[in-house]
DSSP file (Angstrom, degrees, kcal/mol; ACC not computed):
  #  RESIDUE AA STRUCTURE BP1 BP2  ACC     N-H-->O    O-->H-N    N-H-->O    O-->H-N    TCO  KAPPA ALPHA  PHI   PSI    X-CA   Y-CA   Z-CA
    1    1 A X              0   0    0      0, 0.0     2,-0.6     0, 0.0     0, 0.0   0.000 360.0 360.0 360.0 126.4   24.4   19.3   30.7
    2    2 A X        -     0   0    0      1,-0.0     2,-0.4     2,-0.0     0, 0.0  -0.622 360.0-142.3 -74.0 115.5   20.8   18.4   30.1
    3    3 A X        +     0   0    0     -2,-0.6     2,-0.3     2,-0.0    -1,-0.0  -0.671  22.5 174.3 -73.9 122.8   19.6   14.8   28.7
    4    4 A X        -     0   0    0     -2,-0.4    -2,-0.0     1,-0.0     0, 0.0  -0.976  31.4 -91.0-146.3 144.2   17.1   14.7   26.6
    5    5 A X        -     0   0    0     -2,-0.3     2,-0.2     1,-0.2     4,-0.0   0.144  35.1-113.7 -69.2 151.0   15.4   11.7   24.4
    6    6 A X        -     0   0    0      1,-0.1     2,-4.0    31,-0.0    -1,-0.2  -0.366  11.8-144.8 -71.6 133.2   16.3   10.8   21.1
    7    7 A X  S    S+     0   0    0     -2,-0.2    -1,-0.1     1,-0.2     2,-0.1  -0.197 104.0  37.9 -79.3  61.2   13.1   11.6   18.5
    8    8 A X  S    S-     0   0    0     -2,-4.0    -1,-0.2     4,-0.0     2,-0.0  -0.197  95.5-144.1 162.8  92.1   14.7    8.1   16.7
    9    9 A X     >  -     0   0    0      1,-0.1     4,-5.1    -2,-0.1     5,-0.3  -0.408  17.5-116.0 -80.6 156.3   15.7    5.9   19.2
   10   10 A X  T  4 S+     0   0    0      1,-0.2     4,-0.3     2,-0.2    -1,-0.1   0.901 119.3  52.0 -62.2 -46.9   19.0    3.6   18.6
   11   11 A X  T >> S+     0   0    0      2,-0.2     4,-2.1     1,-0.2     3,-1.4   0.844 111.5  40.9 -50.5 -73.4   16.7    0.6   18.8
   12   12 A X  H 3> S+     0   0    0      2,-0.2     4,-2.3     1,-0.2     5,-0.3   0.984 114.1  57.3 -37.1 -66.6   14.3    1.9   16.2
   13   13 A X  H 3< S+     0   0    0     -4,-5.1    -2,-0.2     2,-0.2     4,-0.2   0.588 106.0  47.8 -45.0  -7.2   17.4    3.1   14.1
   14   14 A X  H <> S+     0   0    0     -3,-1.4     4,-1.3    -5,-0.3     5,-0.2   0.833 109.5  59.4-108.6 -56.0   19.0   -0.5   13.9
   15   15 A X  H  X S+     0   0    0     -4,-2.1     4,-0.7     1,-0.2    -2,-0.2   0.614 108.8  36.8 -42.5 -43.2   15.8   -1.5   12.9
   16   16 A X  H  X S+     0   0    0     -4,-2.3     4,-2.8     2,-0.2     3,-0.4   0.863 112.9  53.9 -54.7 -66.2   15.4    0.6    9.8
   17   17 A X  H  4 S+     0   0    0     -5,-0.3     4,-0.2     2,-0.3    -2,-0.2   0.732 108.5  49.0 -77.9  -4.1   18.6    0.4    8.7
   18   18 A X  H >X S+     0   0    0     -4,-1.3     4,-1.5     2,-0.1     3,-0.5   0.872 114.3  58.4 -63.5 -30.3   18.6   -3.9    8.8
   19   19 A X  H >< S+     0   0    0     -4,-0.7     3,-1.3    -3,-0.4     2,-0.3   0.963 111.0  28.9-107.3 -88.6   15.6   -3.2    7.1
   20   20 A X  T 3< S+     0   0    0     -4,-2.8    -1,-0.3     1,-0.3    -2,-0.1   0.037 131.8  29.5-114.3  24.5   16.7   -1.2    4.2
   21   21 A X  T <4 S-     0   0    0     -3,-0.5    -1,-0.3    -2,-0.3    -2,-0.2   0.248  97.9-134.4-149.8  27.3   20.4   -2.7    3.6
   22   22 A X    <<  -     0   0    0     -4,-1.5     2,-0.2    -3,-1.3    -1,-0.1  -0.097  56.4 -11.2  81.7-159.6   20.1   -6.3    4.9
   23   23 A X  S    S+     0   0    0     48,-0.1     2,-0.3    46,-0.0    48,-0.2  -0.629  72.1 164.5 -93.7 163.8   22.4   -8.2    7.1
   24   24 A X  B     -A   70   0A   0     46,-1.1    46,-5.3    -2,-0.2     2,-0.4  -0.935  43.5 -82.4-174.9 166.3   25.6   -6.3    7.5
   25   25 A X    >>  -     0   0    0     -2,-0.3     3,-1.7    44,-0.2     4,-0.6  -0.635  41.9-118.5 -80.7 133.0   28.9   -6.6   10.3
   26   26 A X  H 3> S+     0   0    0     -2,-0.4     4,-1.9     2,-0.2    -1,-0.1   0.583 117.3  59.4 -43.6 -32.2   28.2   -4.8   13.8
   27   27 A X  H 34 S+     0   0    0     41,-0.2    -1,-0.2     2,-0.2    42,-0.0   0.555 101.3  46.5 -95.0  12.3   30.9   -2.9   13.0
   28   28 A X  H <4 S+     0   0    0     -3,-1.7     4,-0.3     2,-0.1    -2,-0.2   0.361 111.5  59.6-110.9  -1.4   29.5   -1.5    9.7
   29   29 A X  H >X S+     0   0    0     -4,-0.6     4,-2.8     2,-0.2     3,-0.8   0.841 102.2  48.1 -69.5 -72.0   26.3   -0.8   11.7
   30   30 A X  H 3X S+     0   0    0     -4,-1.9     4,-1.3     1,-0.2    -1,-0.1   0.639 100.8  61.7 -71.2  18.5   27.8    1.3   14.0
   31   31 A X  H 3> S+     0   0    0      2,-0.2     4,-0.6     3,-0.1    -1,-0.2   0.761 110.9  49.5 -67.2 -55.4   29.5    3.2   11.2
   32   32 A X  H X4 S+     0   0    0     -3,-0.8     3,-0.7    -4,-0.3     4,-0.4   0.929 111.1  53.2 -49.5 -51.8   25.7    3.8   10.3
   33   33 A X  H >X S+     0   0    0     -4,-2.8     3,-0.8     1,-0.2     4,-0.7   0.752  94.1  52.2 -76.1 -44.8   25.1    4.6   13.1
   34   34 A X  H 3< S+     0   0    0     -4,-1.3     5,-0.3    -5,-0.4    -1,-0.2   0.472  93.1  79.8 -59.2  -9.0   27.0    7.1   14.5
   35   35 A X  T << S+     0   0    0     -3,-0.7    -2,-0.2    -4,-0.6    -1,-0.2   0.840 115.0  19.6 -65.6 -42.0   26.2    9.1   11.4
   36   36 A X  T <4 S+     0   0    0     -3,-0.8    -2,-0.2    -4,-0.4    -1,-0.1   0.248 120.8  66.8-127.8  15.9   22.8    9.9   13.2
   37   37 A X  S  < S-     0   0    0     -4,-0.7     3,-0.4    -5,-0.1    -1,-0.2  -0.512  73.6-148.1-131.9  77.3   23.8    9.0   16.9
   38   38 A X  S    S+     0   0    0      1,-0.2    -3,-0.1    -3,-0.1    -4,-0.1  -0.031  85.0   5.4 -46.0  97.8   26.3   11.3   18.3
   39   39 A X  S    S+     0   0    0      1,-0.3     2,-0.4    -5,-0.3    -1,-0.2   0.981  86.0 154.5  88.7  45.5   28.7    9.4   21.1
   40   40 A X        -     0   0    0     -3,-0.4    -1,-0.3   -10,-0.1     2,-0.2  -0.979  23.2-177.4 -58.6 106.2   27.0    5.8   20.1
   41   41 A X     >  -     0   0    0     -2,-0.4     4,-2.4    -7,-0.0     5,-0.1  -0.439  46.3 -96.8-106.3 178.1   29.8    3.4   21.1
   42   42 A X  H  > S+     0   0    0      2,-0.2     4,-1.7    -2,-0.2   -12,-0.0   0.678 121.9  65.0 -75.0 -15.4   30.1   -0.4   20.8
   43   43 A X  H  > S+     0   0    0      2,-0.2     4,-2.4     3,-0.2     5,-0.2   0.951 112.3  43.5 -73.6 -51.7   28.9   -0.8   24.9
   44   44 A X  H  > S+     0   0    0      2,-0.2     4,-2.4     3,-0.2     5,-0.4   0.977 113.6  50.5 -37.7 -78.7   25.6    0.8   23.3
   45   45 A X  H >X S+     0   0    0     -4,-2.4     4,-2.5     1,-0.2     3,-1.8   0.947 109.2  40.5 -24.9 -95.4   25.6   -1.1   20.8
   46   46 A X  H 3X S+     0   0    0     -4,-1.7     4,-0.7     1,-0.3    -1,-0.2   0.811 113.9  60.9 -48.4 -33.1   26.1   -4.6   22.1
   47   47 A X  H 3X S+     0   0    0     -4,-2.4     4,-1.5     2,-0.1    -1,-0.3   0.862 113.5  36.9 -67.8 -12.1   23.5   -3.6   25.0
   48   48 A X  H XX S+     0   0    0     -4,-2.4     4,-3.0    -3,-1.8     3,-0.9   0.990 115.0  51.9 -62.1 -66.9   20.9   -2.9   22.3
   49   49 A X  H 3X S+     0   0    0     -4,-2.5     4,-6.6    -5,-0.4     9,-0.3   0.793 110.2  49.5 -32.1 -30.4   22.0   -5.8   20.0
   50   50 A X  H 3X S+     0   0    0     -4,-0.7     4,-1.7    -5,-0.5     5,-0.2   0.954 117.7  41.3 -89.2 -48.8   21.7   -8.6   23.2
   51   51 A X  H <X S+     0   0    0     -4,-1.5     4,-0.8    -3,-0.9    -1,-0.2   0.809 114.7  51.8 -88.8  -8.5   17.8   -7.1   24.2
   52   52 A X  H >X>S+     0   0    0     -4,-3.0     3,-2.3    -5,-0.3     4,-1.9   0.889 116.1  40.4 -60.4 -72.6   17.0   -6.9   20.5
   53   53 A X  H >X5S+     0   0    0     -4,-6.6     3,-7.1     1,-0.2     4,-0.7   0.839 114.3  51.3 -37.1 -77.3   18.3  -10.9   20.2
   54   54 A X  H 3<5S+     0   0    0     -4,-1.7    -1,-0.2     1,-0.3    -3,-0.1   0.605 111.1  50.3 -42.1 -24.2   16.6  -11.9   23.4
   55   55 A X  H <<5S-     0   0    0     -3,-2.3    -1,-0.3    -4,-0.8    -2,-0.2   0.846 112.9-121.8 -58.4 -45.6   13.3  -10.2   22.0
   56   56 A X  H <<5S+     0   0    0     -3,-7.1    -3,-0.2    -4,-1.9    17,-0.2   0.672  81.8 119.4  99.0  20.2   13.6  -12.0   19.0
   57   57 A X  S  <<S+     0   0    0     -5,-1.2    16,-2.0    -4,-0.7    17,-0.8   0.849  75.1  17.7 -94.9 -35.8   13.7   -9.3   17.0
   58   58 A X  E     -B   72   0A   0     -9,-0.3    -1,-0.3    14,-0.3    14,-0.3  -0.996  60.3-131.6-148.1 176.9   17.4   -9.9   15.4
   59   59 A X  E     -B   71   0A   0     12,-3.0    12,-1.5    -2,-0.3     2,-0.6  -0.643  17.4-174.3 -88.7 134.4   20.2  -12.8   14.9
   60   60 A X  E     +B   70   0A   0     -2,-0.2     2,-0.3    10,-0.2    10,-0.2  -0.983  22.0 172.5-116.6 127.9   24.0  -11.5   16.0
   61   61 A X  E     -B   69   0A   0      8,-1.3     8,-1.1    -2,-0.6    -2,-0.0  -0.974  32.9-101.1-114.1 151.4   26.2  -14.9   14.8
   62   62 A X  E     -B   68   0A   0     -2,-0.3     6,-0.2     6,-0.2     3,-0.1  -0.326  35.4-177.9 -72.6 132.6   29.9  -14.9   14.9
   63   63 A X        -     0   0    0      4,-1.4     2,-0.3     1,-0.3    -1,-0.2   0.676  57.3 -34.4-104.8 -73.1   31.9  -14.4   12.2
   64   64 A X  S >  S-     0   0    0      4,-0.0     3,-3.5     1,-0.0    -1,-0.3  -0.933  95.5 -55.3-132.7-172.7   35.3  -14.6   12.4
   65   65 A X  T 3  S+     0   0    0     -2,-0.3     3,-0.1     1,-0.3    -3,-0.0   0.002 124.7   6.3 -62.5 118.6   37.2  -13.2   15.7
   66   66 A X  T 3  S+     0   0    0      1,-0.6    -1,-0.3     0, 0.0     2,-0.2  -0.101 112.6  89.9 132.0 -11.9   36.1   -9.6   16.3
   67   67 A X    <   -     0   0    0     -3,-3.5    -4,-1.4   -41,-0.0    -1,-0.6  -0.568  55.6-163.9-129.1 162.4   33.7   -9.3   13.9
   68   68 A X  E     - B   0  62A   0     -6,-0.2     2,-0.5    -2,-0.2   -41,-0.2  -0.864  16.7-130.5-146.8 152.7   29.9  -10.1   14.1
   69   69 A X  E     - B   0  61A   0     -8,-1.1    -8,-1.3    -2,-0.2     2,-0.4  -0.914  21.4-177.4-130.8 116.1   26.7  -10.7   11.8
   70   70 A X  E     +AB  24  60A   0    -46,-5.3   -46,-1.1    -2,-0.5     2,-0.3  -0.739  12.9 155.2-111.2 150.0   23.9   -8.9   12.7
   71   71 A X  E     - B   0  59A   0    -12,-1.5   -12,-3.0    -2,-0.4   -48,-0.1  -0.986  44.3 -97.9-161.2 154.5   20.3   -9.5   10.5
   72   72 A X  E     - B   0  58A   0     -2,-0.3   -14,-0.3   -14,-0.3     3,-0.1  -0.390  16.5-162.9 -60.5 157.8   16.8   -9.1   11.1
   73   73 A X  S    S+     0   0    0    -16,-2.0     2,-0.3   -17,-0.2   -15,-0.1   0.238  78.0  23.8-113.3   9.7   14.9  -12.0   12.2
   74   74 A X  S    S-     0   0    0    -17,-0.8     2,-0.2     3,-0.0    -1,-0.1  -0.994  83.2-108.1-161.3 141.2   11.3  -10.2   11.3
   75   75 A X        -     0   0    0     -2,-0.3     3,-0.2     1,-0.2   -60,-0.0  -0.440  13.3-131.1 -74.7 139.9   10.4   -7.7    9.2
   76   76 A X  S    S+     0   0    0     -2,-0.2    -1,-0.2   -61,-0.2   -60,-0.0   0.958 109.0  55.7 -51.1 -52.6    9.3   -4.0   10.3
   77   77 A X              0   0    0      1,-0.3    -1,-0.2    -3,-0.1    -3,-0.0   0.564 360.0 360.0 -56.0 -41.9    6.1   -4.6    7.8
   78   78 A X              0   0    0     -3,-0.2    -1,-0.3     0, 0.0    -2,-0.1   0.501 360.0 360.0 -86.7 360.0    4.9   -7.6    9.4
């Protein structure tokens, strides 16, 4: 089986969609997400999320145990 890159990378795709429905649960992201990223798990996920934070690009804070709050910390526009 061939690998070949995604024309909307997951990284781009979390951006967008903070971006146009706000802060929202990591596990209502990847609900989102899997709609237009076939085989996107939560190990994908959580590596994204962790070099997104460390970028500074978005906040994950805890909510309560299992669940997560994921929000932009910058706007695409800016």
């Amino acid at each position: 089986m061939m690998k070949t890159w995604k024309s909307h990378p997951l990284y781009t795709q979390i951006m967008e969609t903070l971006e146009r429905k706000g802060p929202m649960t990591d596990t209502e992201l990847l609900d989102i997400l899997k709609e237009t990223h076939e085989g996107v798990g939560f190990n994908e996920l959580n590596k994204t999320l962790m070099r997104m934070e460390i970028e500074g690009r978005v906040y994950v804070s805890a909510r309560t145990k299992g669940k997560r709050r994921v929000e932009l910390t910058e706007s695409l526009k800016e």
